[in-house]
C-alpha positions in Angstrom: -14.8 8.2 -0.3 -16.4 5.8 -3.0 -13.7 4.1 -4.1 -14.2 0.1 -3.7 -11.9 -2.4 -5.0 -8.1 -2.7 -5.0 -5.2 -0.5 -4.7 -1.3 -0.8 -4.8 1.1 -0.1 -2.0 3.5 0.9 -4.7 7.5 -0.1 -3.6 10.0 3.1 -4.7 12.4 1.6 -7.3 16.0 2.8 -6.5 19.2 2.9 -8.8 22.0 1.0 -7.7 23.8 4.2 -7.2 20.5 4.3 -4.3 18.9 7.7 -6.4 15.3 7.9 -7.0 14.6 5.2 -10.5 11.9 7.6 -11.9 12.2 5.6 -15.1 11.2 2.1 -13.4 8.8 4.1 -11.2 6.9 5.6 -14.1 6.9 1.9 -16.1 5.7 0.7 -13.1 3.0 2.8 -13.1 2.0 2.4 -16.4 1.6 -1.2 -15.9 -0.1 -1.0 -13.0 -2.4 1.3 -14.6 -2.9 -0.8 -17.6 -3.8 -3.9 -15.6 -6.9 -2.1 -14.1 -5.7 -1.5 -10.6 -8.1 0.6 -8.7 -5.5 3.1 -7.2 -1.9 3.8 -6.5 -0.6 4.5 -2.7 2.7 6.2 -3.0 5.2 6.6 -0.7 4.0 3.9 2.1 5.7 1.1 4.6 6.1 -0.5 1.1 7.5 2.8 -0.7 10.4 2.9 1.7 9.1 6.3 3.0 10.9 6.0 6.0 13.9 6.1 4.2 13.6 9.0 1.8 14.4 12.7 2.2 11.3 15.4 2.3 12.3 16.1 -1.4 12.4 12.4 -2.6 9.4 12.2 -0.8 7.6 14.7 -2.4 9.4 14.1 -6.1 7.8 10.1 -5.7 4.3 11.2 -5.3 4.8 14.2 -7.8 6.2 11.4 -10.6 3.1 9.0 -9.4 0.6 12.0 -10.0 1.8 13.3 -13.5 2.1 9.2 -14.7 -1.3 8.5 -13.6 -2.0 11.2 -15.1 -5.9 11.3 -13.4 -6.6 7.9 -15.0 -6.7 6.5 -11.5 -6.6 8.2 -7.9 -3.3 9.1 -6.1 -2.8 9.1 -2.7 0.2 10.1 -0.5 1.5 8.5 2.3 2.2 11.4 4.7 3.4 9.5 8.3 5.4 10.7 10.9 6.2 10.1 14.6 6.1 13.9 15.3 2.6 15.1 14.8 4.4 18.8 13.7 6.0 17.1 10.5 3.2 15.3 9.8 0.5 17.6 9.5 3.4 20.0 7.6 4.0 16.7 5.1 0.1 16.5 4.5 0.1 20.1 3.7 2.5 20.3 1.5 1.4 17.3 -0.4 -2.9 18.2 -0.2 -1.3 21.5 -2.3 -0.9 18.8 -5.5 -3.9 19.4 -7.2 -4.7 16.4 -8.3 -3.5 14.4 -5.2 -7.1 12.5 -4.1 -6.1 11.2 -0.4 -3.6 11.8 2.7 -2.5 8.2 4.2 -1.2 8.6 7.4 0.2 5.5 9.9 -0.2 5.8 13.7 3.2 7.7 14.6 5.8 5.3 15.2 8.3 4.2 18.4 6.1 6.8 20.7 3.6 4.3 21.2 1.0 7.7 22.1 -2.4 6.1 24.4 -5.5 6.5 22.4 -5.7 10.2 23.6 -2.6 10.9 21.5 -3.2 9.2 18.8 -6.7 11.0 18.1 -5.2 13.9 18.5 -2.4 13.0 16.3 -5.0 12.7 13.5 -6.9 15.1 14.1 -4.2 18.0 13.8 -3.7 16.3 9.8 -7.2 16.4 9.3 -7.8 19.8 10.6 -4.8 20.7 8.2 -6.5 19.6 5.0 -9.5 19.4 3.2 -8.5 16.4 1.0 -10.2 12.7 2.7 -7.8 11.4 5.1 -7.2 7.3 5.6 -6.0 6.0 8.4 -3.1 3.6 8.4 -3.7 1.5 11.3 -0.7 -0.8 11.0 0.9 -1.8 14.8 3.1 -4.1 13.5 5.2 -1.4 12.2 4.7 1.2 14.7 3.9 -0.3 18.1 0.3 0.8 18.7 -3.1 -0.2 17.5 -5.7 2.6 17.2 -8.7 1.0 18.8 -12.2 1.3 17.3 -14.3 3.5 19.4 -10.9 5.6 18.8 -11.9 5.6 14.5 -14.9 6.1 15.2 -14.5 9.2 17.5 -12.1 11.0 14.6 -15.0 10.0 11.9 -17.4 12.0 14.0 -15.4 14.9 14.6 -13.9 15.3 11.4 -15.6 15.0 8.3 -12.9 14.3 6.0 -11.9 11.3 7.9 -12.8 9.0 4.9 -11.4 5.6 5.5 -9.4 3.1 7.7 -6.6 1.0 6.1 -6.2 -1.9 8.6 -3.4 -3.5 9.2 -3.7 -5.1 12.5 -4.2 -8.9 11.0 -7.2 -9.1 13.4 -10.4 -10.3 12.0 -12.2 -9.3 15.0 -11.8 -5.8 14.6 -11.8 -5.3 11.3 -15.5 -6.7 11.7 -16.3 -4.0 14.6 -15.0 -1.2 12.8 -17.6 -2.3 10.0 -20.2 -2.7 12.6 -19.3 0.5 14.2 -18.6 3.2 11.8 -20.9 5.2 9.7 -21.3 4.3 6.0 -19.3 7.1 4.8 -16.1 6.0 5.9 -14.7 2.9 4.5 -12.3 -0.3 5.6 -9.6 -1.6 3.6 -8.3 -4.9 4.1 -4.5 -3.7 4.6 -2.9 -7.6 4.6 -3.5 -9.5 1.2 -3.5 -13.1 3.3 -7.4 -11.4 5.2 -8.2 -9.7 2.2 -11.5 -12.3 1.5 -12.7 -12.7 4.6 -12.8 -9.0 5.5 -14.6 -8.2 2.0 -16.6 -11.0 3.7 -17.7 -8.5 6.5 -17.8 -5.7 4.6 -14.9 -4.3 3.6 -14.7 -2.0 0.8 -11.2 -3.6 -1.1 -7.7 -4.4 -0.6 -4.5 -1.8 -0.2 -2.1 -4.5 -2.0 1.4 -5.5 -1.4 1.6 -8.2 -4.0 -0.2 -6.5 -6.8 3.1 -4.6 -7.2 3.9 -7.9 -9.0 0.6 -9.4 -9.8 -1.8 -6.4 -10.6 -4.5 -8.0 -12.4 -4.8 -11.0 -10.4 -5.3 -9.2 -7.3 -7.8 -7.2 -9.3 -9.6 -9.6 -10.3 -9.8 -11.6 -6.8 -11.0 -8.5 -4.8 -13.8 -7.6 -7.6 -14.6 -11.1 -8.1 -15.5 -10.9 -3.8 -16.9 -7.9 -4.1 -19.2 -9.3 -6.2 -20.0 -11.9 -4.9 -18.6 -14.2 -7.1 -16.5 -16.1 -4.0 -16.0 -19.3 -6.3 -13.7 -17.2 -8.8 -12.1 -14.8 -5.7 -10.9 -18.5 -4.1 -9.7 -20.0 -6.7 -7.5 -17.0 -7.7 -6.3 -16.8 -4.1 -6.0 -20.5 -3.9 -3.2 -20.1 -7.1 -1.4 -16.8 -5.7 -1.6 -17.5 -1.9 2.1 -19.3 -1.8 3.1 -15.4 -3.4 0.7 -13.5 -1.0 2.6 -15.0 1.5 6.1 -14.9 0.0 5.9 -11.2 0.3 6.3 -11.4 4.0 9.1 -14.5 4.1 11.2 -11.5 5.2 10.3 -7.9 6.3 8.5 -6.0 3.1 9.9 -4.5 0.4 12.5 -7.0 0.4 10.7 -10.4 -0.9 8.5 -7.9 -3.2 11.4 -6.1 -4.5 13.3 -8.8 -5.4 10.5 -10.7 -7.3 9.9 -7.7 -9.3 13.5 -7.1 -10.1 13.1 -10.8 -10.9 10.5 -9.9 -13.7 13.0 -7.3 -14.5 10.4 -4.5 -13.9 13.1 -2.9 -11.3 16.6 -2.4 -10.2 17.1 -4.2 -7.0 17.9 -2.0 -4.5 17.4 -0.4 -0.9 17.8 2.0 1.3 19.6 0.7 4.7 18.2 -0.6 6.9 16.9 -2.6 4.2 19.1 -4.7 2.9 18.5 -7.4 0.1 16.5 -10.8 0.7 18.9 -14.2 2.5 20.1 -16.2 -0.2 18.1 -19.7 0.9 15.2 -16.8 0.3 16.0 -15.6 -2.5 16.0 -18.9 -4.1 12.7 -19.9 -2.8 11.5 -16.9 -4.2 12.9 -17.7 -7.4 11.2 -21.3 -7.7 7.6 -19.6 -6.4 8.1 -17.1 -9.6 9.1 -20.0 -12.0 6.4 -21.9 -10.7 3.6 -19.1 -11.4 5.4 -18.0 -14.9 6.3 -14.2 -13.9 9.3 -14.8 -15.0 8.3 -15.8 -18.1 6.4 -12.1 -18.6 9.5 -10.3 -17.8 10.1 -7.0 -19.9 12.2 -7.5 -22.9 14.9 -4.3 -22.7 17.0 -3.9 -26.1 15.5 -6.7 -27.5 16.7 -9.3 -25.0 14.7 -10.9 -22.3 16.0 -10.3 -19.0 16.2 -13.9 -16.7 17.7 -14.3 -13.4 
């Protein structure tokens, strides 16, 4: 997998009725597209794919293929606690032509030793042939995949392609750098490390808060890639406050609601999400102002939408 650079963890719009927003979704994508983001993730922590059915799931990444419309790479977050659905999710979705990766988390609540957890990826890889990434994020599921553990799956199975890593530890992001072959690339998965693990190596960012700012984030994570780490800090140093924002409370909430904010979105959930506290919200709201995204919000039937 060559890809370098950044990619979005795209959030799932919803109607307030809580059906699928394939309108906003498509927008989305168009925008995200048109601000020179490297790739879309669909249906990740950030997608709410936890919360949709197996045919919501499959109509999101279906929607997020035929927008992008192979003007950037698509790939499908196929995660499950039970290795069976899995590896029958990342079949069904490797059988989309033009789908170019399988993400899959550790399997939640389970908390499987290392043993289990290899084994747990290796069944999806083994069901595939498209590059599988790794979704290394214990916060969310209760385990961390350790390093020899990668490194084991990369040499077993080819089309182990990449790690997204989650785990907010410097430390190991370095090792897996130091310890993998070439082939197989890391991705910074928390925007507030992204720098310092491009620092190490790192191959690029899978984004939370280029859902709302997908140029900047593009521009910070080629600008380190480059080398150019006077023009990635100072864009960080201006969006940090936002980097951070997104996790004032648990993700998608603080990204959803600056988006709908920017009126790019309907804000809504699927329980047990719920929308952001009010002293949040507000705080939010000033960080927006503050940056001018609100002044970029769509115009819809000729009026600008302000919140």
């Amino acid at each position: 997998m060559e890809l370098a650079g950044c990619g979005t963890a795209l959030v799932t719009p919803f109607n307030a009725d809580g059906s699928l927003d394939e309108q906003s979704l498509r927008a989305l994508i168009e925008w995200q597209i048109a601000s020179g983001i490297g790739w879309l993730v669909a249906c990740g922590s950030t997608g709410e794919a936890a919360t949709l059915s197996s045919a919501e799931w499959l109509r999101v990444i279906r929607v997020t293929i035929e927008t992008a419309g192979g003007r950037v790479p698509v790939w499908a977050g196929c995660s499950h606690n039970s290795t069976r659905e899995a590896v029958a999710r990342a079949k069904e979705a490797a059988a989309i032509r033009e789908l170019s990766a399988i993400l899959s988390a550790n399997p939640y609540y389970n908390k499987p030793t290392q043993e289990g957890q290899y084994q747990h990826f290796k069944a999806i890889a083994e069901a595939v042939r498209l590059p599988v990434v790794i979704y290394n994020v214990p916060g969310r599921t209760g385990v961390n995949i350790e390093p020899t553990t990668v490194l084991r799956l990369a040499e077993d199975l080819p089309n182990v392609s990449a790690i997204k890593e989650s785990s907010g530890s410097l430390p190991q992001i370095t090792e897996l750098i130091h310890l993998l072959p070439r082939r197989v690339r890391v991705y910074a998965g928390d925007d507030n490390i992204a720098l310092p693990s491009i620092a190490v190596g790192a191959a690029g960012l899978i984004s939370v808060a280029s859902n709302v700012i997908p140029a900047e984030m593009t521009a910070m994570i080629s600008s380190a890639l480059m080398g150019d780490w006077t023009a990635a800090r100072r864009t960080n140093r201006q969006y940090y406050r936002l980097i951070q924002a997104n996790f004032w409370e648990s993700n998608p909430g603080p990204v959803k609601a600056l988006l709908a904010m920017m009126g790019r979105i309907t804000e809504a959930y699927r329980l047990p999400m719920v929308p952001v506290a009010p002293a949040i919200r507000r705080n939010l709201e000033r960080l927006a102002g503050e940056l001018g995204l609100l002044v970029n919000a769509r115009q819809e039937d000729g009026d600008l939408r302000t919140f």
